[in-house]
C-alpha positions in Angstrom: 0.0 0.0 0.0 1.6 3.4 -0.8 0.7 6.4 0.6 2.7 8.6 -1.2 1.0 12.2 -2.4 1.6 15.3 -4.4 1.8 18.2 -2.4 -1.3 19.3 -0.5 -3.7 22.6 -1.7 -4.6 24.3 1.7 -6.5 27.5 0.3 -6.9 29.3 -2.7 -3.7 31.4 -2.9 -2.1 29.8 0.3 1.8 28.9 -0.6 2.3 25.1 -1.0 5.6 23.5 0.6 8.0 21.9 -2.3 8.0 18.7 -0.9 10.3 15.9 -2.6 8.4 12.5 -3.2 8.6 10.3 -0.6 7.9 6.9 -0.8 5.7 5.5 2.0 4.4 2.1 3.2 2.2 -0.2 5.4 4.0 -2.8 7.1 3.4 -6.0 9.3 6.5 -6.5 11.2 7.9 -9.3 13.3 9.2 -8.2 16.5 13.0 -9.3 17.4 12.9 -7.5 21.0 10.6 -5.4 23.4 12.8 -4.5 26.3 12.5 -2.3 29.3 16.1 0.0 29.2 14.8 1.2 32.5 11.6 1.9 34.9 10.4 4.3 31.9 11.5 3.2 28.6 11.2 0.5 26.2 13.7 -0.5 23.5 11.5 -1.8 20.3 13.6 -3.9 17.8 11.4 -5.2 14.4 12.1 -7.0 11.2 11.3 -4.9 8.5 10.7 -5.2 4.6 13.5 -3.9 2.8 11.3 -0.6 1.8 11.3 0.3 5.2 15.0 0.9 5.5 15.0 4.0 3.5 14.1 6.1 6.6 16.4 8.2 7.3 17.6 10.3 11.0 14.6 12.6 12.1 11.7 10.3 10.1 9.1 8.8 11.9 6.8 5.9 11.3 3.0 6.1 12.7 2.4 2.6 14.6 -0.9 0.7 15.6 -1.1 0.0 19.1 -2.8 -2.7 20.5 -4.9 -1.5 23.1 -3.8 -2.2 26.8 -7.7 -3.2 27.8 -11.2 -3.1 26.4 -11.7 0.1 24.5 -10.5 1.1 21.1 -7.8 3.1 19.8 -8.9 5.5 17.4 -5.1 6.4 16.0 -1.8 5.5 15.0 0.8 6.6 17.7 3.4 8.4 16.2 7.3 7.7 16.8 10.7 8.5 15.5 13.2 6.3 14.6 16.2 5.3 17.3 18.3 3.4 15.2 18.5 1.9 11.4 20.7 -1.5 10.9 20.2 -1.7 6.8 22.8 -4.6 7.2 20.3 -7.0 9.1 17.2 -5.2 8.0 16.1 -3.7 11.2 14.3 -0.7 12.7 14.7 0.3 16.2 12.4 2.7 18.5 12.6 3.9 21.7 9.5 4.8 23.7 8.1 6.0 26.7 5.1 4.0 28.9 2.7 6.8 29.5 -0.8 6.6 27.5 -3.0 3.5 26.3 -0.8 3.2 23.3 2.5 2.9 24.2 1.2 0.8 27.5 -0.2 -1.7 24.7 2.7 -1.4 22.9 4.9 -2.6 26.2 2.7 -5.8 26.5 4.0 -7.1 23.3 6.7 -9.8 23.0 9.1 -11.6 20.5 7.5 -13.1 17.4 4.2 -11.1 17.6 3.2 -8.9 14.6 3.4 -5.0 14.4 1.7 -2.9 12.1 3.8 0.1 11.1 3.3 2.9 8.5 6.2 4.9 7.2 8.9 6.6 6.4 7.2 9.5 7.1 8.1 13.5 7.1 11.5 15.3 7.0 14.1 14.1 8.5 17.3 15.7 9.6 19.9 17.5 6.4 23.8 17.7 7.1 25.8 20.2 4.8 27.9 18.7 2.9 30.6 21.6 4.5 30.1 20.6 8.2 32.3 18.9 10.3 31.5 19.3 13.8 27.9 19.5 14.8 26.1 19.8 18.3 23.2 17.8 19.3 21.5 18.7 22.5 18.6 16.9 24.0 16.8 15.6 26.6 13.9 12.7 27.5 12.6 10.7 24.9 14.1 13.5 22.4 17.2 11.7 23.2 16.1 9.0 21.0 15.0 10.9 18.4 18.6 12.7 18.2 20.6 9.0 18.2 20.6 8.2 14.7 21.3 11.6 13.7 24.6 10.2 15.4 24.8 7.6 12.8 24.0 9.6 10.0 27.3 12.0 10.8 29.5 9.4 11.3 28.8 7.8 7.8 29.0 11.4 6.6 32.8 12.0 8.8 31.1 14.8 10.5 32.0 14.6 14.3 29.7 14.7 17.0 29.5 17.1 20.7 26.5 15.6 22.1 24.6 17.2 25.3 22.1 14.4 26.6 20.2 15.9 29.0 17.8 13.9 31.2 16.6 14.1 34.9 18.7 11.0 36.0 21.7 8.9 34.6 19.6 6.3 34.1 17.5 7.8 32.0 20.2 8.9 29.4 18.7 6.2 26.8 21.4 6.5 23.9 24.7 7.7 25.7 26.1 4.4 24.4 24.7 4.7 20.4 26.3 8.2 20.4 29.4 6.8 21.9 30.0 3.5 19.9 30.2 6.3 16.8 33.1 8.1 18.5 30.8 11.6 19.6 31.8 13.6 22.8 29.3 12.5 25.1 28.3 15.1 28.0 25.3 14.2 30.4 23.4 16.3 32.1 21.7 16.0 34.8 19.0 16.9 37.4 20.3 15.2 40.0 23.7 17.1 40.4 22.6 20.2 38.4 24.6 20.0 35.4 21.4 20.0 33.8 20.8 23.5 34.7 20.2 26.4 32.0 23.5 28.6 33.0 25.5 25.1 32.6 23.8 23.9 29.5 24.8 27.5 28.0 28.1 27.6 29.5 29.1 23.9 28.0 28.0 25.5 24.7 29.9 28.7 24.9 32.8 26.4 25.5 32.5 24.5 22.0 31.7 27.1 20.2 35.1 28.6 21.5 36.8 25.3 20.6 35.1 25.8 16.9 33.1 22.3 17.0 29.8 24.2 16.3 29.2 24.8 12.7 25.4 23.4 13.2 22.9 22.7 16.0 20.5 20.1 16.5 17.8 19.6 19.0 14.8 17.5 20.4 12.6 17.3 23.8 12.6 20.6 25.6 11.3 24.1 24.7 14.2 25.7 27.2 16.8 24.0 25.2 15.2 24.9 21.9 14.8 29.0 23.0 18.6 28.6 24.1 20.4 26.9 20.9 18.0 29.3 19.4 19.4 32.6 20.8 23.0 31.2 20.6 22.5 30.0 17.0 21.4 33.7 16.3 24.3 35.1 18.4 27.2 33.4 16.3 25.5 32.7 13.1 25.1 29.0 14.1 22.5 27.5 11.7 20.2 24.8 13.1 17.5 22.3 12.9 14.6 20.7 15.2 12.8 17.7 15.6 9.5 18.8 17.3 7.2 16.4 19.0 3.4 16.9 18.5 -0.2 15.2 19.1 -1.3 13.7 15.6 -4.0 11.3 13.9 -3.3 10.6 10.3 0.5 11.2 9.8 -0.1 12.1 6.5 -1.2 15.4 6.4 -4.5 16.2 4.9 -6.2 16.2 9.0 -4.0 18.8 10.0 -4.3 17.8 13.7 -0.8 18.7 14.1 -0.8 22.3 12.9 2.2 24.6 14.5 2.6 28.0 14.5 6.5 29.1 12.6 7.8 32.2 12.3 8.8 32.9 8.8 10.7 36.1 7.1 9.1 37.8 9.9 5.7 36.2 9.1 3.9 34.1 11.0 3.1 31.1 9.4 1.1 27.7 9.9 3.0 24.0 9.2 1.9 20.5 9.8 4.7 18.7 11.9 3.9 15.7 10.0 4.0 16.7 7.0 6.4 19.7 6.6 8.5 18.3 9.4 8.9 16.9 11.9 12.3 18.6 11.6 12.1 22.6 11.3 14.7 25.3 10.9 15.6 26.3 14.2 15.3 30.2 13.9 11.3 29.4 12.6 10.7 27.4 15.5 7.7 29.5 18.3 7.9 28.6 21.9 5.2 26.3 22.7 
């Protein structure tokens, strides 16, 4: 099934997004692996179709959740990708147990089916002129970031990454961005290196070591407004992965409709569609 489209008409006279064509599919997967990492997250490992592989760092793939008791679910759950292993034809997700979706998805085991449909949206772009990049993120946008790892070391781009979370234990992909040879700096709640005026300092500090030609960043507004003024401050370009509610994935419900601001315009964008990965400098506090 392929639910690939031109782009989409909002209005008479509205602008229309150049969109490249993307090439998207339904999937039944077989599940390798459904782990708990630790007392919050879940480490999702499936077979996929070769098709599937083509995702790329910042795509996302909407899945259908079992439901954890009686009552329906009415919509895919959305989820970016944590990892892509082309060589043994696997996708990999990492999720957090909080609504009836991803609580159904936790009570799934190895060998069950899993319904997936995807690539979808923008992903992540590295200049072909970078070499040294700076991911900051925290949570679950930690597992968003990860394969943007990957994608740089393919590319020979190195990697300062900032993983931010509110204990050690919940730094989910410390060891992905490590096993590709990034700079790894945690920061925490729990011994307040997680704190704004540290976060900044730590980036003052690469940019003066000139390991900053690009930002990237996922899971906190604060972090966002911050790599945002900085970014502005030194000429820093940047890009986001935003997290938002949506129902079809695909764009023509427009559930996930986000404010941008654009040339000095405000503007409207569907995360799932035009995104989920944004210019940095467009992004609006949320």
């Amino acid at each position: 099934m392929n639910y690939g489209a031109a782009p989409l008409h909002p209005g008479a006279g509205a602008p229309v997004t150049p969109e490249p064509e993307r090439l998207v599919g339904e999937y039944v997967c077989n599940i390798v692996a459904n782990a708990w990492v630790n007392d919050e997250y879940k480490h999702l490992v499936l077979d996929v179709p070769a098709p599937a592989l083509r995702a790329q760092a910042g795509q996302f793939f909407n899945l259908l959740c079992p439901s954890p008791d009686e009552l329906a679910l009415w919509a895919r759950r959305p989820m970016s990708i944590y990892a892509i292993d082309r060589q043994a034809g696997r996708l990999e997700f990492v999720y957090k147990c909080t609504g009836r979706g991803t609580l159904g998805m936790a009570r799934l085991g190895p060998g069950e089916e899993f319904n997936i449909v995807g690539p979808l949206g923008r992903g992540f772009e590295l200049d072909p002129g970078w070499r040294n990049i700076v991911v900051l993120g925290r949570g679950v946008g930690l597992a968003t970031l990860a394969p943007l790892s990957q994608m740089a070391a393919e590319k020979g781009v190195g990697v300062t990454a900032l993983l931010s979370a509110r204990t050690e234990s919940l730094i989910v992909s410390a060891d992905l961005f490590g096993d590709v040879g990034a700079d790894v700096v945690t920061l925490l709640d729990t011994d307040g290196t997680s704190s704004l005026e540290n976060v900044e300092a730590t980036l003052a500090d690469v940019i003066a070591a000139d390991r900053a030609e690009a930002f990237f960043t996922c899971g906190s507004n604060r972090l966002l407004q911050l790599m945002k003024r900085l970014g502005r401050e030194h000429d820093i370009p940047g890009q986001v992965a935003l997290e938002q509610t949506m129902a079809c994935g695909l764009g023509p419900c427009y559930i996930c409709v986000r404010t941008f601001e654009v040339e000095g315009e405000l503007v409207l964008r569907r995360v799932c569609r035009d995104g989920p990965v944004f210019d940095i400098q467009e992004a609006v506090r949320w």
